[in-house]
Each structure stands twice: as structure tokens, then as C-alpha cells.
C-alpha positions in Angstrom: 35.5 23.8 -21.0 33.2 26.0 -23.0 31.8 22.7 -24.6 31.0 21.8 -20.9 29.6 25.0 -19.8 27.3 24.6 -22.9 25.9 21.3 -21.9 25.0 22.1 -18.3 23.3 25.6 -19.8 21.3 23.0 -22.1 20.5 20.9 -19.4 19.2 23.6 -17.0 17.3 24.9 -19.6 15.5 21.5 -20.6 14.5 21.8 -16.5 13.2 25.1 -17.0 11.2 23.8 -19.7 9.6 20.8 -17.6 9.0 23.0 -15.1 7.3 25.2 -16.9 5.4 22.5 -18.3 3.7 21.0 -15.0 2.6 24.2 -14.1 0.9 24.7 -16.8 -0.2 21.2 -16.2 -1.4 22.7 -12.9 -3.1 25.5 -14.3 -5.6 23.3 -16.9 -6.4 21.0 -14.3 -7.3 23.6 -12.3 -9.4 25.3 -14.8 -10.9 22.7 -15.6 -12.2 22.2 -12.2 -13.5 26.4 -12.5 -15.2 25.4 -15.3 -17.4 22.6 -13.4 -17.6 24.7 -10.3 -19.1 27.7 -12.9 -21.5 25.6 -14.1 -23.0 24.2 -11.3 -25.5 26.7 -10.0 -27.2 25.6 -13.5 -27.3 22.1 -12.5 -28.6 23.1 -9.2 -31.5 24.9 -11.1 -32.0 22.4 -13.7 -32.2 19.2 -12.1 -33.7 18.2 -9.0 -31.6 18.4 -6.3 -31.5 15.3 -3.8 -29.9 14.9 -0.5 -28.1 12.2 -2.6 -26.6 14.8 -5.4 -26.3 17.7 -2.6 -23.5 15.5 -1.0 -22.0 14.7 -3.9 -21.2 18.0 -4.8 -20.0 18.8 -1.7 -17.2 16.1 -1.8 -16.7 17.7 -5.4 -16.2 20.8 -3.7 -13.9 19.9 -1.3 -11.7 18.4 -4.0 -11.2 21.5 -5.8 -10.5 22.9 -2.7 -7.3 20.5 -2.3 -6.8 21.3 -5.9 -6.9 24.9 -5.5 -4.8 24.7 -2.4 -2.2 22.5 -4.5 -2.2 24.8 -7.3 -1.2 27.7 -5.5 1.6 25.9 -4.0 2.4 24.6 -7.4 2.6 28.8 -7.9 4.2 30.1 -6.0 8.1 30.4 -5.4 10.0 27.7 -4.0 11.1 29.3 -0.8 11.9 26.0 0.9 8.8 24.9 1.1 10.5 21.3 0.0 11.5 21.0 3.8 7.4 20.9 4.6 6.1 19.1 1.3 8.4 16.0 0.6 5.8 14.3 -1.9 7.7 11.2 -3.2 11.4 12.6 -2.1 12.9 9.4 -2.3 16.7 10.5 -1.6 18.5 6.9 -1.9 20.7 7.0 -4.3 21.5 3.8 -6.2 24.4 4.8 -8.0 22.3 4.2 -11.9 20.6 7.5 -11.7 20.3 9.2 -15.0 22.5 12.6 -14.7 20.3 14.3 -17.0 16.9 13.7 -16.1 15.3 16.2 -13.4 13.5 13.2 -11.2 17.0 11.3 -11.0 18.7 14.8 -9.9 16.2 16.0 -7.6 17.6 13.2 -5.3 21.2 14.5 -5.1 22.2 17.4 -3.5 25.1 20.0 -4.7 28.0 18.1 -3.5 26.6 15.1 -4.2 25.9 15.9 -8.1 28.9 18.1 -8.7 30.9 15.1 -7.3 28.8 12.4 -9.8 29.4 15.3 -12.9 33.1 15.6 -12.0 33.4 11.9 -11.8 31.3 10.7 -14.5 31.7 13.3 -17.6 35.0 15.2 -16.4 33.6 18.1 -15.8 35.9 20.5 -14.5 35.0 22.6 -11.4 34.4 26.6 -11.8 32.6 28.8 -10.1 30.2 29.5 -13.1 29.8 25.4 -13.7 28.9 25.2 -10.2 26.5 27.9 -10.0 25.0 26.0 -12.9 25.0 22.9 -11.4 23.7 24.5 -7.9 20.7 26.0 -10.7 20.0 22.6 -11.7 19.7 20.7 -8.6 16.9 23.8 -7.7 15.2 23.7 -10.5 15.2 20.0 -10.6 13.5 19.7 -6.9 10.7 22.6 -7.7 10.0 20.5 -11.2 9.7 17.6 -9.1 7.9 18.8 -6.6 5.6 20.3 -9.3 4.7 17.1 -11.4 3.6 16.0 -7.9 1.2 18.2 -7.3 0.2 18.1 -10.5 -0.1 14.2 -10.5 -2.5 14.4 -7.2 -4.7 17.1 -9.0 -5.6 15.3 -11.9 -6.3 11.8 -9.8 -8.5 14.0 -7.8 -9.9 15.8 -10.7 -10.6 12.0 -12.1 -12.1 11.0 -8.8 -14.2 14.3 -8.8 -15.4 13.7 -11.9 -16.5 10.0 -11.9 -18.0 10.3 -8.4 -20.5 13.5 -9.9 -21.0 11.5 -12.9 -21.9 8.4 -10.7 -23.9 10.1 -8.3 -26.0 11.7 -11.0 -26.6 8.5 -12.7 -27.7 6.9 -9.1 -30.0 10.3 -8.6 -31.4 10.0 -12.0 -32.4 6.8 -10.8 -34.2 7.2 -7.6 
């Protein structure tokens, strides 16, 4: 039982880590996109500024904006904001989900995962392994939900970024 109690400590702990890993994942991206946004008055002063570039630093602008807007969600404390945001909750469950790995969890719900640990590594039922397994199937969801966001900021950082670059190519052009 100890041995068991262990495990699920381990495993909630390597969710933690994840977690704490796409918010810092978060975070950079969103620097990164400060860092742009700093230096663009000096691009303003140094190059001439076209209708053509004007525009295309307003879309870049409105992309950090979703990326700000995605960041602080990425922030700040859960509080059920799953039921509003359900980026990529895909809750069929196939019956080969890996136990152990936060994207396969985050489909199951407490029952459902207590009932698939009981059945599939005898895990007996207390009410410390189940506040355990009630702290996993959390943390799981916000990690999940949190490599999501994280996945949209850097496609729109990426999109950002190639549209400025191409737009300044194109105005260097004209």
C-alpha cells in the first residue's frame, strides 16, 4: 500500500512538473513577442513606413494580443475555466490510454480513472489514494489545457513572425 501511495505521489508530481513546464513555455513565447513589440517604435523611426508595413504590424499586433490574452489564461488558476475553454478535450475513451501520461488522463474523470487504477494496477481504494488520484486528474486537465495554449502561441508567434518578415521584404521592395 505504501509502495502504491508512492507511485501515484510520483506520478502527480511528474504532472506538476509538465505543468510547470508549459507555462514557462507560455511565458518565453510571450516574451518573446515583448521583445518585438519593444523594438518596434525603432523600426518605425528607422525605416520608411508604408501603408504596406503599417498593416502588417497591426496584424502583428493583434497577435500578441491573442497571445497575451492566452498567456494570462495560461496564468492564472484553473477555477473551471475548462467548462468555457475545451481546446482539443477529446473525452472518448478507447480503452489503450496510457495511465500515466497527463494527455491520456485528462480524458477521464475521477471515477472513471480511479475505476481503470483499481482495475489495471490493483490499487487499493483510500481516502488519501483518492485524494491523489482526484489531484492528478486536476492537474492533468490544467497541464493540458496549458500545452494548448501554449501550442496556439507559438503557431501565432510563427505566423507573426514570417508575415513581418515577409512584409518587410515586399516593402523593401517597392
Amino acid at each position: 500500500m505504501q509502495n502504491q501511495e508512492l507511485s501515484l505521489e510520483t506520478l502527480s508530481s511528474n504532472i506538476f512538473k509538465k505543468q510547470e513546464f508549459a507555462e514557462r513555455k507560455n511565458i518565453q513565447i510571450f516574451s518573446f513577442f515583448t521583445i518585438i513589440l519593444i523594438l518596434s517604435p525603432f523600426v518605425d523611426r528607422t525605416v520608411n513606413m508604408t501603408i504596406f508595413l503599417k498593416v502588417s504590424l497591426t496584424i502583428f499586433y493583434s497577435m500578441y494580443s491573442i497571445v497575451f490574452l492566452l498567456t494570462v489564461l495560461s496564468i492564472i488558476p484553473r477555477m473551471k475555466l475548462e467548462r468555457f475553454l475545451k481546446f482539443g478535450r477529446d473525452k472518448k475513451i478507447c480503452g489503450s490510454e496510457n495511465l500515466i501520461y497527463f494527455n491520456d488522463i485528462a480524458k477521464f474523470s475521477f471515477e472513471e480513472y480511479k475505476k481503470e487504477l483499481i482495475e489495471k494496477y490493483k490499487i487499493s481504494e483510500t481516502l488519501y489514494t483518492n485524494h491523489l488520484i482526484s489531484q492528478i486528474v486536476t492537474n492533468s486537465n490544467i497541464t493540458k489545457t496549458k500545452f494548448c495554449f501554449a501550442t496556439i502561441n507559438t503557431v501565432l508567434a510563427c505566423i507573426a513572425i514570417i508575415q513581418l518578415i515577409i512584409f518587410f521584404i515586399i516593402n523593401f521592395w517597392m
